[in-house]
C-alpha positions in Angstrom: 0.0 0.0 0.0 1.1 3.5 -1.2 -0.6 6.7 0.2 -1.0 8.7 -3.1 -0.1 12.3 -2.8 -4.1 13.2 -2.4 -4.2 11.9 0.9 -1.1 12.6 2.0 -1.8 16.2 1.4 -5.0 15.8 2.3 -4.5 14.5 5.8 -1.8 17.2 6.4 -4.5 20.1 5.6 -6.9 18.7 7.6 -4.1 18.3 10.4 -3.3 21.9 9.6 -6.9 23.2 9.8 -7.3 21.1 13.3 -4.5 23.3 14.7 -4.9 26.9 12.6 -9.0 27.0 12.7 -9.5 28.0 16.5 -13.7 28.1 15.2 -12.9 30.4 12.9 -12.8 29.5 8.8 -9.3 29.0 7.1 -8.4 29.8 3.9 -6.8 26.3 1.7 -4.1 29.4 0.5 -3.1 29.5 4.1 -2.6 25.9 4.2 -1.3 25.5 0.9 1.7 28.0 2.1 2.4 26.8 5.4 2.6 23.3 4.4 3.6 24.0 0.9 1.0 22.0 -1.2 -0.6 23.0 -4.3 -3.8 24.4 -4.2 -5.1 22.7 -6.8 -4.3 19.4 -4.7 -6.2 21.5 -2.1 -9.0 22.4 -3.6 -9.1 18.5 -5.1 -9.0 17.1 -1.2 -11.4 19.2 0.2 -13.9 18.9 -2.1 -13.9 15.1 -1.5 -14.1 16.0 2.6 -16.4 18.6 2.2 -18.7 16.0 0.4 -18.1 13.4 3.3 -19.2 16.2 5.8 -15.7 16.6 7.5 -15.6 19.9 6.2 -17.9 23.3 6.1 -16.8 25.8 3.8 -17.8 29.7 3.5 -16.8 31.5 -0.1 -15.9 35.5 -0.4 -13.5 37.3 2.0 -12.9 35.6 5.2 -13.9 32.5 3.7 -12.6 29.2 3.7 -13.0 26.2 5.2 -13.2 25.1 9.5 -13.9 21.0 10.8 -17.1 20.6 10.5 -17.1 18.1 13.5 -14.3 18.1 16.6 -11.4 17.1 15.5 -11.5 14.3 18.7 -14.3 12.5 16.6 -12.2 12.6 13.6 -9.9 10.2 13.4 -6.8 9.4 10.1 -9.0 6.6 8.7 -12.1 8.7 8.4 -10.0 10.7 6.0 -7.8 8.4 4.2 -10.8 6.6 3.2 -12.4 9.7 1.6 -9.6 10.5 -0.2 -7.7 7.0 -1.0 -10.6 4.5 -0.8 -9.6 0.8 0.4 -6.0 0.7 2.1 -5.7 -2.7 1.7 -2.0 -4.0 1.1 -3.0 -6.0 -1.9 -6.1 -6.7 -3.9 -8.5 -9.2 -2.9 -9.0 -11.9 -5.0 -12.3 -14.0 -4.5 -11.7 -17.3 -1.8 -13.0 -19.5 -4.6 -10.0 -18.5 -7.2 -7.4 -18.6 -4.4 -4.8 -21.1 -4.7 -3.4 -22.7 -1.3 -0.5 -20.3 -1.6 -2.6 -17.2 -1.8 -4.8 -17.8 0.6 -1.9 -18.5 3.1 -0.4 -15.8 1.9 -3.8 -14.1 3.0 -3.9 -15.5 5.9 -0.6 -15.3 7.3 0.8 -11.9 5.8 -1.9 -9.8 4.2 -4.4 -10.1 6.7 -2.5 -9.4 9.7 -0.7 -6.1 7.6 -3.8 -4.7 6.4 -5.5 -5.2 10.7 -2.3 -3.5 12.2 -2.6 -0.3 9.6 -6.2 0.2 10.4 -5.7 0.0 14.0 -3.1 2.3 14.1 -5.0 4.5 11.8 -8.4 4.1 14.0 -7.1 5.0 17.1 -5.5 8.2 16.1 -7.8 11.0 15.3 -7.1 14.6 14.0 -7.1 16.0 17.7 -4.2 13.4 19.1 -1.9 14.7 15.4 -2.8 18.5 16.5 -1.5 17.8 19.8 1.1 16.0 19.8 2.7 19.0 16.7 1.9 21.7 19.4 4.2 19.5 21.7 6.7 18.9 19.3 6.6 22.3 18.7 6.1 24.0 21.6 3.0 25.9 20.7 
Protein backbone atom coordinates (compact mmCIF):
# COMPACT_ATOMS: atom_id res chain seq x y z
CA UNK A 1 0.00 0.00 0.00
CA UNK A 2 1.14 3.50 -1.17
CA UNK A 3 -0.61 6.72 0.23
CA UNK A 4 -1.03 8.69 -3.13
CA UNK A 5 -0.15 12.32 -2.85
CA UNK A 6 -4.12 13.19 -2.42
CA UNK A 7 -4.20 11.88 0.93
CA UNK A 8 -1.12 12.58 1.99
CA UNK A 9 -1.81 16.23 1.39
CA UNK A 10 -4.96 15.85 2.27
CA UNK A 11 -4.46 14.50 5.83
CA UNK A 12 -1.81 17.23 6.36
CA UNK A 13 -4.55 20.06 5.59
CA UNK A 14 -6.90 18.74 7.58
CA UNK A 15 -4.13 18.28 10.44
CA UNK A 16 -3.28 21.90 9.61
CA UNK A 17 -6.86 23.24 9.83
CA UNK A 18 -7.34 21.08 13.33
CA UNK A 19 -4.52 23.34 14.71
CA UNK A 20 -4.95 26.85 12.62
CA UNK A 21 -8.96 27.03 12.75
CA UNK A 22 -9.49 27.98 16.52
CA UNK A 23 -13.66 28.08 15.20
CA UNK A 24 -12.87 30.38 12.85
CA UNK A 25 -12.80 29.51 8.79
CA UNK A 26 -9.25 28.99 7.07
CA UNK A 27 -8.43 29.83 3.86
CA UNK A 28 -6.76 26.34 1.75
CA UNK A 29 -4.11 29.36 0.55
CA UNK A 30 -3.13 29.46 4.10
CA UNK A 31 -2.63 25.91 4.16
CA UNK A 32 -1.31 25.49 0.88
CA UNK A 33 1.73 28.03 2.13
CA UNK A 34 2.39 26.76 5.40
CA UNK A 35 2.57 23.33 4.38
CA UNK A 36 3.56 24.03 0.92
CA UNK A 37 1.03 21.95 -1.22
CA UNK A 38 -0.56 23.01 -4.33
CA UNK A 39 -3.76 24.39 -4.23
CA UNK A 40 -5.08 22.69 -6.79
CA UNK A 41 -4.31 19.37 -4.69
CA UNK A 42 -6.22 21.50 -2.06
CA UNK A 43 -9.03 22.37 -3.56
CA UNK A 44 -9.15 18.48 -5.07
CA UNK A 45 -8.98 17.10 -1.25
CA UNK A 46 -11.41 19.16 0.25
CA UNK A 47 -13.90 18.91 -2.09
CA UNK A 48 -13.85 15.12 -1.55
CA UNK A 49 -14.08 16.02 2.63
CA UNK A 50 -16.43 18.58 2.20
CA UNK A 51 -18.70 16.01 0.41
CA UNK A 52 -18.14 13.44 3.31
CA UNK A 53 -19.17 16.16 5.77
CA UNK A 54 -15.68 16.64 7.53
CA UNK A 55 -15.56 19.95 6.21
CA UNK A 56 -17.86 23.28 6.15
CA UNK A 57 -16.79 25.82 3.83
CA UNK A 58 -17.78 29.71 3.53
CA UNK A 59 -16.76 31.49 -0.12
CA UNK A 60 -15.86 35.52 -0.36
CA UNK A 61 -13.47 37.34 2.04
CA UNK A 62 -12.87 35.62 5.22
CA UNK A 63 -13.87 32.55 3.72
CA UNK A 64 -12.59 29.16 3.70
CA UNK A 65 -13.00 26.21 5.23
CA UNK A 66 -13.17 25.09 9.50
CA UNK A 67 -13.93 21.01 10.78
CA UNK A 68 -17.14 20.63 10.55
CA UNK A 69 -17.10 18.05 13.53
CA UNK A 70 -14.31 18.14 16.60
CA UNK A 71 -11.43 17.10 15.48
CA UNK A 72 -11.46 14.27 18.69
CA UNK A 73 -14.33 12.48 16.58
CA UNK A 74 -12.16 12.56 13.59
CA UNK A 75 -9.95 10.24 13.40
CA UNK A 76 -6.80 9.40 10.07
CA UNK A 77 -9.04 6.62 8.75
CA UNK A 78 -12.09 8.73 8.39
CA UNK A 79 -9.95 10.75 6.02
CA UNK A 80 -7.78 8.44 4.21
CA UNK A 81 -10.80 6.60 3.20
CA UNK A 82 -12.42 9.65 1.57
CA UNK A 83 -9.62 10.51 -0.21
CA UNK A 84 -7.73 7.05 -0.96
CA UNK A 85 -10.56 4.48 -0.83
CA UNK A 86 -9.55 0.84 0.40
CA UNK A 87 -6.01 0.68 2.06
CA UNK A 88 -5.70 -2.68 1.66
CA UNK A 89 -1.95 -4.02 1.06
CA UNK A 90 -3.01 -5.97 -1.87
CA UNK A 91 -6.08 -6.66 -3.94
CA UNK A 92 -8.46 -9.15 -2.91
CA UNK A 93 -9.03 -11.86 -5.04
CA UNK A 94 -12.31 -14.04 -4.51
CA UNK A 95 -11.67 -17.28 -1.76
CA UNK A 96 -12.97 -19.49 -4.55
CA UNK A 97 -9.98 -18.52 -7.21
CA UNK A 98 -7.41 -18.57 -4.36
CA UNK A 99 -4.83 -21.06 -4.71
CA UNK A 100 -3.42 -22.75 -1.34
CA UNK A 101 -0.47 -20.28 -1.60
CA UNK A 102 -2.55 -17.22 -1.78
CA UNK A 103 -4.77 -17.76 0.61
CA UNK A 104 -1.86 -18.49 3.13
CA UNK A 105 -0.38 -15.80 1.91
CA UNK A 106 -3.77 -14.07 2.96
CA UNK A 107 -3.91 -15.47 5.94
CA UNK A 108 -0.58 -15.25 7.29
CA UNK A 109 0.80 -11.91 5.85
CA UNK A 110 -1.89 -9.75 4.15
CA UNK A 111 -4.42 -10.12 6.69
CA UNK A 112 -2.49 -9.36 9.75
CA UNK A 113 -0.73 -6.06 7.57
CA UNK A 114 -3.80 -4.71 6.44
CA UNK A 115 -5.55 -5.25 10.65
CA UNK A 116 -2.31 -3.54 12.21
CA UNK A 117 -2.59 -0.34 9.56
CA UNK A 118 -6.18 0.23 10.38
CA UNK A 119 -5.73 -0.01 14.00
CA UNK A 120 -3.10 2.29 14.05
CA UNK A 121 -4.96 4.51 11.84
CA UNK A 122 -8.43 4.11 13.97
CA UNK A 123 -7.11 4.99 17.14
CA UNK A 124 -5.50 8.24 16.09
CA UNK A 125 -7.83 11.01 15.32
CA UNK A 126 -7.12 14.59 14.05
CA UNK A 127 -7.09 16.02 17.70
CA UNK A 128 -4.18 13.39 19.09
CA UNK A 129 -1.88 14.69 15.42
CA UNK A 130 -2.84 18.47 16.52
CA UNK A 131 -1.48 17.79 19.83
CA UNK A 132 1.12 15.99 19.79
CA UNK A 133 2.74 18.98 16.73
CA UNK A 134 1.95 21.73 19.38
CA UNK A 135 4.20 19.50 21.73
CA UNK A 136 6.65 18.92 19.31
CA UNK A 137 6.61 22.29 18.66
CA UNK A 138 6.08 23.99 21.59
CA UNK A 139 3.02 25.86 20.72
Amino acid sequence: MKISTKGRYGLRAMIDLAIHSNGEFVSLGSIARRQNISLNYLEHAFSALKKAGFVTGMSGSGGGYMLAEDPASITVQMILYVLEGDLSVVDRIPLKAETPLQALLRQQLWEPINANVKEVIAMTTLKDMAEEYKKMNKL
